[in-house]
MOPAC internal coordinates of N, CA, C and O (Angstrom, degrees):
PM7 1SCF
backbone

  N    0.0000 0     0.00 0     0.00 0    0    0    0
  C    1.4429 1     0.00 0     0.00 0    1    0    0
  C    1.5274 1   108.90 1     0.00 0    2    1    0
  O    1.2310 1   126.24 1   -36.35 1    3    2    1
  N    0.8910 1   105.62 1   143.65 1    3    2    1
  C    2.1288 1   117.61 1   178.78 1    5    3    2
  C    1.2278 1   114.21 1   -69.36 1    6    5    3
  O    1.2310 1   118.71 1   -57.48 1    7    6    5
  N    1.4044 1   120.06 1   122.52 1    7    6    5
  C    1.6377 1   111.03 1   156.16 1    9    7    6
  C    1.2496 1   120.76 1   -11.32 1   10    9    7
  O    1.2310 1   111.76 1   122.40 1   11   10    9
  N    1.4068 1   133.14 1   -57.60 1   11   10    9
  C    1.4424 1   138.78 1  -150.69 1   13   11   10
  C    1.4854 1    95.18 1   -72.99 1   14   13   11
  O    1.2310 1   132.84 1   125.89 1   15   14   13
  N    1.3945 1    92.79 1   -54.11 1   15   14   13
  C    1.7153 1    97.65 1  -176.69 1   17   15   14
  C    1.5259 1   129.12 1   -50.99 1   18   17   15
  O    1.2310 1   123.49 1   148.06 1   19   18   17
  N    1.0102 1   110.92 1   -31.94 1   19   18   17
  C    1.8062 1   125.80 1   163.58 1   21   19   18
  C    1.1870 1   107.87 1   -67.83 1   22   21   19
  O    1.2310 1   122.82 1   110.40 1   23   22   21
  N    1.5997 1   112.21 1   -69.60 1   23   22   21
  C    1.7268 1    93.49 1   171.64 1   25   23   22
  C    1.3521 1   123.88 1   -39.49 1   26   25   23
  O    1.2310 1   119.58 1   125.00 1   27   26   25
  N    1.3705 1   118.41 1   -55.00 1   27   26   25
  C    1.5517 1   104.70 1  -166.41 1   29   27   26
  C    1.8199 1   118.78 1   -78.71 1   30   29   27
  O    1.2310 1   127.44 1   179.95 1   31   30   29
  N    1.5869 1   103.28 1    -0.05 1   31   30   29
  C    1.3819 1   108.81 1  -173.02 1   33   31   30
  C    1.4050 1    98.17 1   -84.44 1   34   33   31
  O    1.2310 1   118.03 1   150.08 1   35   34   33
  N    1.9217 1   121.36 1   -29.92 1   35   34   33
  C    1.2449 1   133.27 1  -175.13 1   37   35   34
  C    1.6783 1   107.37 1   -55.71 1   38   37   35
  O    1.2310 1   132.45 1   115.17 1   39   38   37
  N    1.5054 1    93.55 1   -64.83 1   39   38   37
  C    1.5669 1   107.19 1  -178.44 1   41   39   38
  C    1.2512 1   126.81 1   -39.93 1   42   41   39
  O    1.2310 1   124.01 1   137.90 1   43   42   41
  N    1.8058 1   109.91 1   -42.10 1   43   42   41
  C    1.5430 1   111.53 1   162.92 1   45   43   42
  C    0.7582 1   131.36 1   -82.41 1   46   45   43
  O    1.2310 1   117.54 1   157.97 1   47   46   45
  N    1.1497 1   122.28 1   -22.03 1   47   46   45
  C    2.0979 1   120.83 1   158.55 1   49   47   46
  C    1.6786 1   115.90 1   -51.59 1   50   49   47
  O    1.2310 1   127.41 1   139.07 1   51   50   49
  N    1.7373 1   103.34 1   -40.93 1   51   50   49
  C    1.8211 1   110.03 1   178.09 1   53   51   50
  C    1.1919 1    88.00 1   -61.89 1   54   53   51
  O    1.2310 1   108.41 1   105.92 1   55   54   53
  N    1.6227 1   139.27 1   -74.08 1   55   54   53
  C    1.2704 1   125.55 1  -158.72 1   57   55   54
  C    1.4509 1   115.93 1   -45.43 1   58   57   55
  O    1.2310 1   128.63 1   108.28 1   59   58   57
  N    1.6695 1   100.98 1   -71.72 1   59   58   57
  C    1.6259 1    96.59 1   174.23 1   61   59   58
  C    1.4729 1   138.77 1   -11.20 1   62   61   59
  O    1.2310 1   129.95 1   129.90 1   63   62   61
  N    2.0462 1    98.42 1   -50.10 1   63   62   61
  C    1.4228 1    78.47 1  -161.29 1   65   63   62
  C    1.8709 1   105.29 1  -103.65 1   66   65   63
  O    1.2310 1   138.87 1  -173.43 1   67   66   65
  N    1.7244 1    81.02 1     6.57 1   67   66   65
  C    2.0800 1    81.50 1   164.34 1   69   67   66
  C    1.7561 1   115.62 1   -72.72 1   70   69   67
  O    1.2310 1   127.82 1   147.15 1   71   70   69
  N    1.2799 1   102.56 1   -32.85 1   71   70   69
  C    1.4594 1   121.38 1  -166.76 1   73   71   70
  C    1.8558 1    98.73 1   -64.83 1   74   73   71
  O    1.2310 1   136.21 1   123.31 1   75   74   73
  N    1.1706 1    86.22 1   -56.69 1   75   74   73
  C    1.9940 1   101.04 1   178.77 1   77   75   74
  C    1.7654 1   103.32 1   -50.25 1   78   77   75
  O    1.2310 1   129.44 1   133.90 1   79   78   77
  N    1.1158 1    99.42 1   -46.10 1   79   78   77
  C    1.4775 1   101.76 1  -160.47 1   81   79   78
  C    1.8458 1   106.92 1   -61.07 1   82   81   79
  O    1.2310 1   131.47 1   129.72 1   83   82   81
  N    1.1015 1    95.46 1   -50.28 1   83   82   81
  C    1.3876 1   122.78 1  -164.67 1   85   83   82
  C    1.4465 1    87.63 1   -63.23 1   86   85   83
  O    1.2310 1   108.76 1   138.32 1   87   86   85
  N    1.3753 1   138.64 1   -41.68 1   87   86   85
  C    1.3551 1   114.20 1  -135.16 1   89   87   86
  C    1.3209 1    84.79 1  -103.47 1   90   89   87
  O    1.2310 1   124.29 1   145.71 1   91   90   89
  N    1.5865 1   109.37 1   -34.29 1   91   90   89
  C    2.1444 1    99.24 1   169.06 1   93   91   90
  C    1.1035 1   120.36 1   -27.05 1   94   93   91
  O    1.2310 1   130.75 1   115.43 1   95   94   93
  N    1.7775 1    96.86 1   -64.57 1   95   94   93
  C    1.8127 1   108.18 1  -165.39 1   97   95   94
  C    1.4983 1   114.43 1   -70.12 1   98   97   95
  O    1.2310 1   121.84 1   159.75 1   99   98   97
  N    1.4121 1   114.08 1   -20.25 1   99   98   97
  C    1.5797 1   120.95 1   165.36 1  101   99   98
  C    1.4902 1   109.56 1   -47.57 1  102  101   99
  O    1.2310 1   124.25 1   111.24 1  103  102  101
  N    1.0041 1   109.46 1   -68.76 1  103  102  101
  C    1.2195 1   155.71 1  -172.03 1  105  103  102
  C    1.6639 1    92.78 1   -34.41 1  106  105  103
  O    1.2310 1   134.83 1    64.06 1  107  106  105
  N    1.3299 1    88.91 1  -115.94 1  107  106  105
  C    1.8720 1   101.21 1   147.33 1  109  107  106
  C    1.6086 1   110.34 1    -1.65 1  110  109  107
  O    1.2310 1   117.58 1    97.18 1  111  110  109
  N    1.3137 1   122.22 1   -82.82 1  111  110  109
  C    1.6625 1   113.60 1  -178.92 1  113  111  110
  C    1.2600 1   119.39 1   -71.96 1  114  113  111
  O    1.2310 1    95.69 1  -151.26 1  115  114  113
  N    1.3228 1   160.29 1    28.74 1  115  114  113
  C    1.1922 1   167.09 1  -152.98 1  117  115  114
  C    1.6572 1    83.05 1  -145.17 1  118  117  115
  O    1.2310 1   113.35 1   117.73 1  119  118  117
  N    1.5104 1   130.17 1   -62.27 1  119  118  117
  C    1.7392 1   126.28 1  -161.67 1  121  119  118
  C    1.6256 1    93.06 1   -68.50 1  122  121  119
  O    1.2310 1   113.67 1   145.14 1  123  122  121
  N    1.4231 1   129.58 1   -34.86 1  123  122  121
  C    1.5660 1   138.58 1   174.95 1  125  123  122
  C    1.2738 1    94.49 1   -62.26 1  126  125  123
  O    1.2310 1    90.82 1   111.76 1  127  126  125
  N    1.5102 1   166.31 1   -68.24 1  127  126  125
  C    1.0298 1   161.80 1   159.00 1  129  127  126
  C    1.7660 1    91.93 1   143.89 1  130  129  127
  O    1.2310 1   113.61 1  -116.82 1  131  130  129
  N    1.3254 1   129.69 1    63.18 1  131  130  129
  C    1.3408 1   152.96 1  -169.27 1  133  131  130
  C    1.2683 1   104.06 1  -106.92 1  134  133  131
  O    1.2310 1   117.05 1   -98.52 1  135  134  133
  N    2.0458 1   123.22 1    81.48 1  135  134  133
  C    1.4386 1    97.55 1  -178.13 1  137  135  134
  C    1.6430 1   100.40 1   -72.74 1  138  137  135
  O    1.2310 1   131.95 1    -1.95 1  139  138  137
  N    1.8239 1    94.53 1   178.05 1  139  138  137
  C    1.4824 1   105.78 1   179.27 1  141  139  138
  C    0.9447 1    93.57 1    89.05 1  142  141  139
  O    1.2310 1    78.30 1  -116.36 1  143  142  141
  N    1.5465 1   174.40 1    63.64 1  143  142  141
  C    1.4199 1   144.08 1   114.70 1  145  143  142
  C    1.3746 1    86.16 1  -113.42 1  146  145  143
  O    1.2310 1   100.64 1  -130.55 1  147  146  145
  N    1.4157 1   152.74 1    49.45 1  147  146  145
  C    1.0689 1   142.21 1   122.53 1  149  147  146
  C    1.4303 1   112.78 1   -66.82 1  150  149  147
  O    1.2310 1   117.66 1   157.34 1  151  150  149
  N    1.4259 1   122.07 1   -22.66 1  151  150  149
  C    1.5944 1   120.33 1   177.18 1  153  151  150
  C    1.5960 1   123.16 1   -77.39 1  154  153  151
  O    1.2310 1   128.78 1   165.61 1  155  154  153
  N    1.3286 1   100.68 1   -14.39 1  155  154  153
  C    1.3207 1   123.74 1   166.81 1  157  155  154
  C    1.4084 1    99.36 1   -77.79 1  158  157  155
  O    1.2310 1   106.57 1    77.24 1  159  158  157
  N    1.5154 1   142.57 1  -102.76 1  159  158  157
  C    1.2283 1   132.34 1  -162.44 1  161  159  158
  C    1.9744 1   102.13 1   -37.61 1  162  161  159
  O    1.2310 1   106.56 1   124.12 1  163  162  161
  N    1.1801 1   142.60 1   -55.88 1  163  162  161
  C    1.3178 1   122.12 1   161.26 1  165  163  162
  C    1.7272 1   119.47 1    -7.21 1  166  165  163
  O    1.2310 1   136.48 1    86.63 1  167  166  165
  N    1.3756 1    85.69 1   -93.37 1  167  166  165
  C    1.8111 1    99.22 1   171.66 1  169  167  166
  C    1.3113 1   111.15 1   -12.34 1  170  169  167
  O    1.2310 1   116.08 1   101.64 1  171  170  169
  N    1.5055 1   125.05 1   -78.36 1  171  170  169
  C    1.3383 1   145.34 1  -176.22 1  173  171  170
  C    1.3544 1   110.08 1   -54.00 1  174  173  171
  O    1.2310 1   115.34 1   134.34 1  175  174  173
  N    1.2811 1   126.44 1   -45.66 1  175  174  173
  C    1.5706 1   128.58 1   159.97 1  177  175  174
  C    1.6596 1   111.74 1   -51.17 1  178  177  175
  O    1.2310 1   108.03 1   156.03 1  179  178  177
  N    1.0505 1   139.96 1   -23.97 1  179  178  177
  C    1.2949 1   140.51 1   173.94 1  181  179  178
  C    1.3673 1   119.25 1   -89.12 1  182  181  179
  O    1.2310 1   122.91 1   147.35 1  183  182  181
  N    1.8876 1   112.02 1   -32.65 1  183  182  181
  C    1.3009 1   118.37 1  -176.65 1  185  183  182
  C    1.3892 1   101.94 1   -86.67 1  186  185  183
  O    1.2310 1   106.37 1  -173.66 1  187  186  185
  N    1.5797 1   142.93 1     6.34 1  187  186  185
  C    0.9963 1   132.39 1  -173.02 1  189  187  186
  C    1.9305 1   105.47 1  -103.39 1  190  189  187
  O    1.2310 1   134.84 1   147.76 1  191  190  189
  N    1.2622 1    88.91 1   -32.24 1  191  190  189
  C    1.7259 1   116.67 1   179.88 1  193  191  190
  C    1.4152 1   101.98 1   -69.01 1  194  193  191
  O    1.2310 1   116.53 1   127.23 1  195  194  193
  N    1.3960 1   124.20 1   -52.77 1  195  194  193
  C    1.4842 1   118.81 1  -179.75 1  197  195  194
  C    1.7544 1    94.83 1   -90.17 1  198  197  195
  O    1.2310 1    93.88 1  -148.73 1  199  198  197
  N    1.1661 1   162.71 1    31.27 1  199  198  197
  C    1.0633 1   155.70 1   105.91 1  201  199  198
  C    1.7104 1   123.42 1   -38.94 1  202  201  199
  O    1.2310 1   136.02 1   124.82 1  203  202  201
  N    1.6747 1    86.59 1   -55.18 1  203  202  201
  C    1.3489 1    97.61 1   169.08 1  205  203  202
  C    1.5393 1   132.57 1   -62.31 1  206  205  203
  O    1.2310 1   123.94 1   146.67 1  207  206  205
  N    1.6014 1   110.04 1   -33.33 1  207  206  205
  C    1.7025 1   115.65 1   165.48 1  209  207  206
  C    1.0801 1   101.02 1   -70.11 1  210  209  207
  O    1.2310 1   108.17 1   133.05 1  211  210  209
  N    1.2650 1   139.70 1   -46.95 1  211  210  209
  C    1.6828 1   136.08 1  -169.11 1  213  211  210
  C    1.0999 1   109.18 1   -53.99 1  214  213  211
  O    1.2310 1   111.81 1   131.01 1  215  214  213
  N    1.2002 1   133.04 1   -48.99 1  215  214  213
  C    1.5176 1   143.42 1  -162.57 1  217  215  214
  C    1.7321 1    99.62 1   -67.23 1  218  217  215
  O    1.2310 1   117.87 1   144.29 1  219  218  217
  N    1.4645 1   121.67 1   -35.71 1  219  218  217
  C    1.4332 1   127.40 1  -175.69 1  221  219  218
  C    1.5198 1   132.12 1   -96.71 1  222  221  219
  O    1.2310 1   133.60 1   171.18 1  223  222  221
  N    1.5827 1    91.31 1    -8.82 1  223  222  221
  C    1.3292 1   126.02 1  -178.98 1  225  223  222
  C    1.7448 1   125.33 1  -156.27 1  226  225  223
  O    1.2310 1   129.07 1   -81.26 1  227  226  225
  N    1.0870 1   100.12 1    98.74 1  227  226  225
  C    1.8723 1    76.56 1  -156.04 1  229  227  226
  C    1.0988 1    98.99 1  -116.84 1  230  229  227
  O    1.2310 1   106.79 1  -156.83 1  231  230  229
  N    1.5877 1   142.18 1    23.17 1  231  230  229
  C    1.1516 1   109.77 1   150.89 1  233  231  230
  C    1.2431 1   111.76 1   -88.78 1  234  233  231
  O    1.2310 1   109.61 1   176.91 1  235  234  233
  N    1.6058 1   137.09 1    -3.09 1  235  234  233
  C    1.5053 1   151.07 1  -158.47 1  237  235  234
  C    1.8411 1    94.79 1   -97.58 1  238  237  235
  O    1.2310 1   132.54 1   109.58 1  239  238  237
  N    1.4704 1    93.37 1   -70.42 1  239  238  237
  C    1.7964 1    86.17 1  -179.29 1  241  239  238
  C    1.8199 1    96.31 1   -70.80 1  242  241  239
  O    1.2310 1   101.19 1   134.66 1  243  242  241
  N    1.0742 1   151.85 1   -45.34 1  243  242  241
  C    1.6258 1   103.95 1   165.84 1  245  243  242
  C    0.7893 1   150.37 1   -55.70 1  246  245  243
  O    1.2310 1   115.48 1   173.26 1  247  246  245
  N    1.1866 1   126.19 1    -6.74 1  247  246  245
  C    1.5382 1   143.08 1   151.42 1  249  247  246
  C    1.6325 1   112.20 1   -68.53 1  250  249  247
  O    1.2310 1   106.22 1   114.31 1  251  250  249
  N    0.9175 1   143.20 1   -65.69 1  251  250  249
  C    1.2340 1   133.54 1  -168.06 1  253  251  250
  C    1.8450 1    99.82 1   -85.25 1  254  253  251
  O    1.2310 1   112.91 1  -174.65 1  255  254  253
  N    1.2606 1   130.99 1     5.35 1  255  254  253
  C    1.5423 1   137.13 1   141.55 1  257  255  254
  C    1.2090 1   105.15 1   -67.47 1  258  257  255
  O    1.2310 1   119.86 1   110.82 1  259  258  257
  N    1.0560 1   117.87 1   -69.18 1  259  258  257
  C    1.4325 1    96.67 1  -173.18 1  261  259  258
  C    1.5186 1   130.65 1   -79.46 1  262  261  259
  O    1.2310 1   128.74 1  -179.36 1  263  262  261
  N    1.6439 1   100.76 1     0.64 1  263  262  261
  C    1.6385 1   109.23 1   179.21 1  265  263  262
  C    1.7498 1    91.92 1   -72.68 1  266  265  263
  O    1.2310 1   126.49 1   132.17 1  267  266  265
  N    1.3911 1   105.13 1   -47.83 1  267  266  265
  C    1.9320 1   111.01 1  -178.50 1  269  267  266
  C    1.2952 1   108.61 1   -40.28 1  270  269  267
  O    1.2310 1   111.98 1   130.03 1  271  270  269
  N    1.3070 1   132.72 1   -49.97 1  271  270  269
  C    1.3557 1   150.02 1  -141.26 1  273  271  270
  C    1.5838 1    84.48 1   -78.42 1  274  273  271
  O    1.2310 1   117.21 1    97.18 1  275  274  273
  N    1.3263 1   122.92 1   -82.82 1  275  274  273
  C    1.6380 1   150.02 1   172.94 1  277  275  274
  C    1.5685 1    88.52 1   -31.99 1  278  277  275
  O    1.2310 1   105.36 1    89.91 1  279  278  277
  N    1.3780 1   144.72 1   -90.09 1  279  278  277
  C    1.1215 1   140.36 1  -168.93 1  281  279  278
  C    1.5646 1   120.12 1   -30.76 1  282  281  279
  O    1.2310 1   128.53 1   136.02 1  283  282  281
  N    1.6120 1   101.17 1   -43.98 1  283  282  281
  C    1.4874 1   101.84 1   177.87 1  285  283  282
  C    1.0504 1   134.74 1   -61.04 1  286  285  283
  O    1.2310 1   127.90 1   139.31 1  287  286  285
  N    1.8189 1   102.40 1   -40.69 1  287  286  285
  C    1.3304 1   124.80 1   172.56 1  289  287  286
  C    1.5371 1   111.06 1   -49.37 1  290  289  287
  O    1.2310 1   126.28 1   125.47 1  291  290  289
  N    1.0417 1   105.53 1   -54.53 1  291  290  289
  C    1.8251 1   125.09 1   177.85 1  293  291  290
  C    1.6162 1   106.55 1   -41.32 1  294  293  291
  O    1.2310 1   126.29 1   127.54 1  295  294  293
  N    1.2597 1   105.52 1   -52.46 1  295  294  293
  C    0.9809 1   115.69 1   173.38 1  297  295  294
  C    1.4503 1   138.21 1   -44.97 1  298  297  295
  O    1.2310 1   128.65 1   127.63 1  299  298  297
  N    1.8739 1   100.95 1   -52.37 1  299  298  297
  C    1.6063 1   129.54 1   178.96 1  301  299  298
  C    1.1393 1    88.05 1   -63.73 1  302  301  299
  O    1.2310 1   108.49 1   119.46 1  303  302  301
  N    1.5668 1   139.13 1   -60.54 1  303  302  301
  C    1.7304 1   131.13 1  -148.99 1  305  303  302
  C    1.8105 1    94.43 1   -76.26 1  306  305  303
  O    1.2310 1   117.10 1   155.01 1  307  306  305
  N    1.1329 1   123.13 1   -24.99 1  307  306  305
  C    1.2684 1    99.67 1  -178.38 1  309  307  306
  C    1.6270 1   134.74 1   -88.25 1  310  309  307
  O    1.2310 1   128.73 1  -169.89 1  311  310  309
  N    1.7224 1   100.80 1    10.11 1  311  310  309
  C    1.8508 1   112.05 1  -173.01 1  313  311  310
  C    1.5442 1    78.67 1   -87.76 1  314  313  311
  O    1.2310 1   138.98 1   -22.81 1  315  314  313
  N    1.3764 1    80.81 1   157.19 1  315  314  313
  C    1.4594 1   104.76 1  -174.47 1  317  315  314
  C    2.2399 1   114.23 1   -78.89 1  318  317  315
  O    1.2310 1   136.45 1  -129.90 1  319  318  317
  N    1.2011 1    85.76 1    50.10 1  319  318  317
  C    1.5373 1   102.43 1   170.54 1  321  319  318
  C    1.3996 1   162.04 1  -118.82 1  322  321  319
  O    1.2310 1    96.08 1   -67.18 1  323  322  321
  N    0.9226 1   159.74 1   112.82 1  323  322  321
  C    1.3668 1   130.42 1  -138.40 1  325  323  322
  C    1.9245 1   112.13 1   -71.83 1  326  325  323
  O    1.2310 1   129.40 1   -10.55 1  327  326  325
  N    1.3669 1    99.48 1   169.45 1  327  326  325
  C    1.5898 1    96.07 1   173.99 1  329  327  326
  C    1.2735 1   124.26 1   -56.41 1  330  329  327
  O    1.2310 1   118.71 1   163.64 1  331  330  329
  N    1.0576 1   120.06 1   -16.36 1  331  330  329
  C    1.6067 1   143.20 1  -163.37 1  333  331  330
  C    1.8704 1    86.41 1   -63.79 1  334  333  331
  O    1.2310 1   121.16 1    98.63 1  335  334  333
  N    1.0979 1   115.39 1   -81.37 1  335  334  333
  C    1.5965 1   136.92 1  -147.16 1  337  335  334
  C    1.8971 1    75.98 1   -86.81 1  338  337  335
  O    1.2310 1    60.99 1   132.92 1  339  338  337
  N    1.0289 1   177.51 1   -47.08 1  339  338  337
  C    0.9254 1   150.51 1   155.38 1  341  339  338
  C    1.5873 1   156.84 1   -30.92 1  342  341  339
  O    1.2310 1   138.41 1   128.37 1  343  342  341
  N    1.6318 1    81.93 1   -51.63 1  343  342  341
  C    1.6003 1   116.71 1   171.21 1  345  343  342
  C    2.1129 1    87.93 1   -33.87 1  346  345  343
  O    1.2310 1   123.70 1    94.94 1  347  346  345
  N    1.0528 1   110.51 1   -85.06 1  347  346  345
  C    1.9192 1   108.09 1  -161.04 1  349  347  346
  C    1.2048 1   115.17 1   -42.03 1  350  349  347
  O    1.2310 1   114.90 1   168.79 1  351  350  349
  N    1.9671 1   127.28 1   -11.21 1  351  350  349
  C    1.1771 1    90.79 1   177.49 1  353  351  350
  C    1.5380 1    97.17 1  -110.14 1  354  353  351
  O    1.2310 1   115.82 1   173.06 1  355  354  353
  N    1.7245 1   125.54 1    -6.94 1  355  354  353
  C    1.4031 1   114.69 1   167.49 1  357  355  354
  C    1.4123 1   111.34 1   -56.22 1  358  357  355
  O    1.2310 1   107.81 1   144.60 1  359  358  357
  N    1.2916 1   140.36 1   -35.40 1  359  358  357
  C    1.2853 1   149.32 1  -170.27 1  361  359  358
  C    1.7972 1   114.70 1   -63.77 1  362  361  359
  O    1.2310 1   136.53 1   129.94 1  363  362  361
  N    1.7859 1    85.59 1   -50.06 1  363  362  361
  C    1.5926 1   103.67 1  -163.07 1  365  363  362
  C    2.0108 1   100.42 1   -83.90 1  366  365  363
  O    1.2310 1   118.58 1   158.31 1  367  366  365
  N    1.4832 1   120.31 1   -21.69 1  367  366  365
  C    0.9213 1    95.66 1  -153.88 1  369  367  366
  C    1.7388 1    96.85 1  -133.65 1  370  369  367
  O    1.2310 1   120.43 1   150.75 1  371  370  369
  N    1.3014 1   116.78 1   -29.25 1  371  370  369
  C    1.3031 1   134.20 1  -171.72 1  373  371  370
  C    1.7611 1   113.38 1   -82.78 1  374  373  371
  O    1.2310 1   126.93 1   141.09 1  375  374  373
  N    1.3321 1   104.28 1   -38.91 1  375  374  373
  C    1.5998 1   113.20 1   174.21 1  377  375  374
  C    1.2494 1   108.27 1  -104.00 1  378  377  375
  O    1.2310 1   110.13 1   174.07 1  379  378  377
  N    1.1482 1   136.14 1    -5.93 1  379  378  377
  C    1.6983 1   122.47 1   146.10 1  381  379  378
  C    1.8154 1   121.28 1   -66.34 1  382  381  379
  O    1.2310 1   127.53 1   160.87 1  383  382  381
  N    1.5141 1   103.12 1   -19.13 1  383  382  381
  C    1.5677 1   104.39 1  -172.38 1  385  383  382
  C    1.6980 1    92.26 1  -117.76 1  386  385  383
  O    1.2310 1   113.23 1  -152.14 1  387  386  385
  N    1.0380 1   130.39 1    27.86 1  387  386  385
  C    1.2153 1   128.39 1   172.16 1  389  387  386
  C    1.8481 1    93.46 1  -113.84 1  390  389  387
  O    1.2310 1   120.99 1   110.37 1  391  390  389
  N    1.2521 1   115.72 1   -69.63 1  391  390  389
  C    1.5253 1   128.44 1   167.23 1  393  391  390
  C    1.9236 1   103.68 1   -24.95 1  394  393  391
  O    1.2310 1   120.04 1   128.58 1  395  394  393
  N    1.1638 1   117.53 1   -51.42 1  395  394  393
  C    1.6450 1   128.97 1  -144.26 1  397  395  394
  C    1.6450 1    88.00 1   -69.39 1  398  397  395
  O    1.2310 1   136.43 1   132.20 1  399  398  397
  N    1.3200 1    85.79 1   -47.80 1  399  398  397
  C    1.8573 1   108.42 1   177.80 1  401  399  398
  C    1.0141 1   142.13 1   -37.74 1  402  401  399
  O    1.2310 1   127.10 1   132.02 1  403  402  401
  N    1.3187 1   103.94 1   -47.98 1  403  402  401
  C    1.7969 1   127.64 1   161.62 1  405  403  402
  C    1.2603 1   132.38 1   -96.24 1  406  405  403
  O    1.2310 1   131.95 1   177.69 1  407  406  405
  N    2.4622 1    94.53 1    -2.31 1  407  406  405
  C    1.2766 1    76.28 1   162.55 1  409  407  406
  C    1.5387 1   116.80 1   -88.78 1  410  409  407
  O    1.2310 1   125.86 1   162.06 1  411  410  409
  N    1.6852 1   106.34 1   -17.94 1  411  410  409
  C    1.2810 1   108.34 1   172.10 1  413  411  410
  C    1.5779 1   135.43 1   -37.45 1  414  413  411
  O    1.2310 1   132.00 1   137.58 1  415  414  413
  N    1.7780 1    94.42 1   -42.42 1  415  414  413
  C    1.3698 1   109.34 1  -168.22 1  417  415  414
  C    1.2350 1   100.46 1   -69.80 1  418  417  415
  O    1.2310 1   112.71 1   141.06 1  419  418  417
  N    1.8280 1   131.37 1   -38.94 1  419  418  417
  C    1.5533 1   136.07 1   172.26 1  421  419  418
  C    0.9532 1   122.35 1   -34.28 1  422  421  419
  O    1.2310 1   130.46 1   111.98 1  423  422  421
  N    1.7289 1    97.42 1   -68.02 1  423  422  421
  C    1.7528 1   106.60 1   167.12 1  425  423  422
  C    1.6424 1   122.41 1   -35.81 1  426  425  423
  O    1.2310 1   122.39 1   123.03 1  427  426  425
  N    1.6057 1   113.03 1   -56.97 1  427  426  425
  C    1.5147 1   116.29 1  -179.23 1  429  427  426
  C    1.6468 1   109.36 1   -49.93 1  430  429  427
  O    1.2310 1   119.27 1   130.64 1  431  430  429
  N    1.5069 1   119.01 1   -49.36 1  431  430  429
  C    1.6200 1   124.87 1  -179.12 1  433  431  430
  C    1.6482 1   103.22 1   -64.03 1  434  433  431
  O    1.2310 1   123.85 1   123.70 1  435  434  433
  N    1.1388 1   110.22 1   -56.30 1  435  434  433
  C    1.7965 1    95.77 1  -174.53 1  437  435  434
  C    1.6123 1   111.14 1   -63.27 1  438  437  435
  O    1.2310 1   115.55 1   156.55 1  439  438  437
  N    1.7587 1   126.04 1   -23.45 1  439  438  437
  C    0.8508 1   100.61 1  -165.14 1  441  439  438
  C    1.6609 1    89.81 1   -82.94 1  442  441  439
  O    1.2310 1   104.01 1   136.85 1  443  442  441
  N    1.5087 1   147.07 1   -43.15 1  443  442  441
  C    1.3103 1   138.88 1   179.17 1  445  443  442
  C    1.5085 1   109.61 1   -48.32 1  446  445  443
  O    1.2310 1   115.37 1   149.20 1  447  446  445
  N    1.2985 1   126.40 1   -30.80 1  447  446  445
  C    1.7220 1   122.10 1   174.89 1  449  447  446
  C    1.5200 1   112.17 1   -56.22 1  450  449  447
  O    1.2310 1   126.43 1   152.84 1  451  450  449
  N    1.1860 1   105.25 1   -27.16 1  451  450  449
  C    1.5570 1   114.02 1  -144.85 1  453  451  450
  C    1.6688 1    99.56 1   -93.95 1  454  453  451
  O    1.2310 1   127.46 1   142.66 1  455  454  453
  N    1.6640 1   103.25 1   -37.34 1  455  454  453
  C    1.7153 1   109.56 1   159.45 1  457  455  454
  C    1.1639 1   126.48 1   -79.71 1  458  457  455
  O    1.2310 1   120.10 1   180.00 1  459  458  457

C-alpha cells in the first residue's frame, strides 16, 4: 500500500470516529432535552462534506480541514467561558480536525514525491 494511501486512510478513521462520537452524544442530548446540540450535528455535517473533498483532493480539503479545526478553536476561546469548560471540546473536536488536516496535506506531498 502507498504512503498516500495510509495517510489518507488515517485521516478518515480520525474523522470517522470524531464524527461517530459526536453524533452519539448529539444524539444522546437532544433525547435528554439538551438545547444546543443541534450545532453539533451542523459541525459534523460540514466535517463529513470537507472529508469528502479531501479524500478527492487533499491538499485543498486539508487546508480548509485544518482552516475548520483553527476556526473552531477561535471560536471556543471567544464564548464567554473559562478554559476549564472548553478545554473538552478543543481536545475532542478542534485537534482531531487539525491532525485529519495534515494528514491530508501528507498524503498530497507523498503522493507528488512519489511521481
Amino acid at each position: 500500500m502507498r504512503r498516500s494511501n495510509i495517510f489518507k486512510i488515517a485521516a478518515v478513521i480520525i474523522l470517522g470516529l470524531m464524527v461517530l462520537f459526536w453524533l452519539v452524544t448529539s444524539v444522546i442530548g437532544m433525547l435528554a432535552g439538551v438545547t444546543g446540540e443541534l450545532n453539533n450535528l451542523i459541525i459534523m455535517l460540514v466535517v463529513v462534506l470537507l472529508a469528502f473533498l479531501a479524500w478527492k483532493r487533499l491538499l485543498l480539503g486539508g487546508l480548509l480541514i485544518c482552516g475548520f479545526g483553527v476556526l473552531l478553536a477561535l471560536y471556543f476561546f471567544l464564548l464567554p467561558t473559562d478554559l476549564q469548560t472548553i478545554t473538552p471540546q478543543l481536545i475532542l473536536m478542534c485537534v482531531p480536525l487539525t491532525l485529519a488536516g495534515l494528514l491530508f496535506i501528507e498524503a498530497d506531498w507523498a503522493s507528488k514525491k512519489r511521481n
